[in-house]
C-alpha positions in Angstrom: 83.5 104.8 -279.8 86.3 105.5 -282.5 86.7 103.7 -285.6 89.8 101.5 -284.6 87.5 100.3 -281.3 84.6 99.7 -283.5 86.7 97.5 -286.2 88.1 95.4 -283.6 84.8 94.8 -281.9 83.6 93.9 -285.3 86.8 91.6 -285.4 86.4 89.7 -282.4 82.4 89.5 -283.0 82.8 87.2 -286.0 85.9 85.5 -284.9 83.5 84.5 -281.9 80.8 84.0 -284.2 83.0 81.5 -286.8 84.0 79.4 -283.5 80.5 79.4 -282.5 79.4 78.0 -285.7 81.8 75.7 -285.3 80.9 74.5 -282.3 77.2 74.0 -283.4 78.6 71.6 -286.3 80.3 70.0 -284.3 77.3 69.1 -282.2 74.9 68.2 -284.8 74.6 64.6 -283.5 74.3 65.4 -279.4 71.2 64.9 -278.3 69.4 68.0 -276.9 72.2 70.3 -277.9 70.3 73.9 -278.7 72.5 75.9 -281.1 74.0 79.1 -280.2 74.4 82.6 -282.1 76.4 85.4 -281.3 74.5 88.7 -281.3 76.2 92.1 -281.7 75.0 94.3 -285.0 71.8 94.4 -283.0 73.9 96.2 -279.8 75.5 98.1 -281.9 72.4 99.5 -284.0 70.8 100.4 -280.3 73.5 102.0 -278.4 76.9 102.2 -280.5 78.7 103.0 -277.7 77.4 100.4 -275.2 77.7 97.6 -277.8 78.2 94.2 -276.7 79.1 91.1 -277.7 77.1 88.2 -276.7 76.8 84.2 -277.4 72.6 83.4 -276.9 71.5 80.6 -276.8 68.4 79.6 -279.9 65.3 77.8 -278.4 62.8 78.7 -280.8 63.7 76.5 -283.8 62.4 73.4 -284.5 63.9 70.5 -282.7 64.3 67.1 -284.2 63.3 64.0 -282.3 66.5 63.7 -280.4 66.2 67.2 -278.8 68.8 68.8 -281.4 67.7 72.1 -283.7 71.1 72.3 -285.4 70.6 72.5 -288.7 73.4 72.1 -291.0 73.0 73.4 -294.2 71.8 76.7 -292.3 75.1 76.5 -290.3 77.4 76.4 -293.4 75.4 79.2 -295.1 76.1 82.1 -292.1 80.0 80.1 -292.0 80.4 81.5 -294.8 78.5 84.7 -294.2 80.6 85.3 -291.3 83.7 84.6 -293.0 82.9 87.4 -295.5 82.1 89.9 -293.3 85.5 89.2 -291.4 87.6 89.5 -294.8 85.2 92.7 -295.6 86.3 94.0 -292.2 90.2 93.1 -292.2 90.6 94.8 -296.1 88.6 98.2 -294.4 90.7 98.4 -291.4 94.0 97.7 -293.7 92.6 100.8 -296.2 91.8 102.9 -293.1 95.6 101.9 -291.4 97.1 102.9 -295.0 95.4 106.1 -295.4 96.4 107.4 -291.9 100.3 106.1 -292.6 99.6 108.0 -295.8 98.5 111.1 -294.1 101.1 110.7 -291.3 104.0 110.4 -294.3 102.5 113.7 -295.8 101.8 111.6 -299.0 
């Protein structure tokens, strides 16, 4: 996989993990809801080019009485996790885009 495909799969793997979050916090109060997580550094550290990215969903965590295991303070902290690692991803893939204009303008 080159380094373009691998910064867009990063890309779209926290843009899919922000609206995921979302949708957990969203659900905090429906009963039974399981959260979700979206899984991909895992892929990628196994088979780089076979990495995939997928939305699982958590059944392991405790559940509350009402059938619920979303919890929100955890929620907000990888919200903002995965927010970072976006930014983090956009500002390398705008350094990598301006070094190859660079090279391209023989400057």
């Amino acid at each position: 996989m080159d380094i373009y495909g691998l910064m867009k799969m990063g890309l779209d793997a926290t843009e899919l993990r922000n609206r995921t979050i979302a949708n957990n916090i969203v659900n905090i109060n429906t009963p039974n809801y399981k959260r979700k997580y979206v899984t991909f550094e895992d892929s990628l550290k196994n088979e780089m080019d076979n990495a995939k990215i997928e939305v699982k969903v958590d059944k392991d965590s405790v559940v509350r009485e009402d059938g619920n295991n979303v919890d929100l303070e955890s929620e907000k902290v990888n919200q903002a996790a995965a927010s970072l690692q976006y930014n983090a991803i956009v500002s390398l893939t705008n350094t990598k885009l301006s070094m190859t204009k660079s090279v391209i303008s023989g400057r």
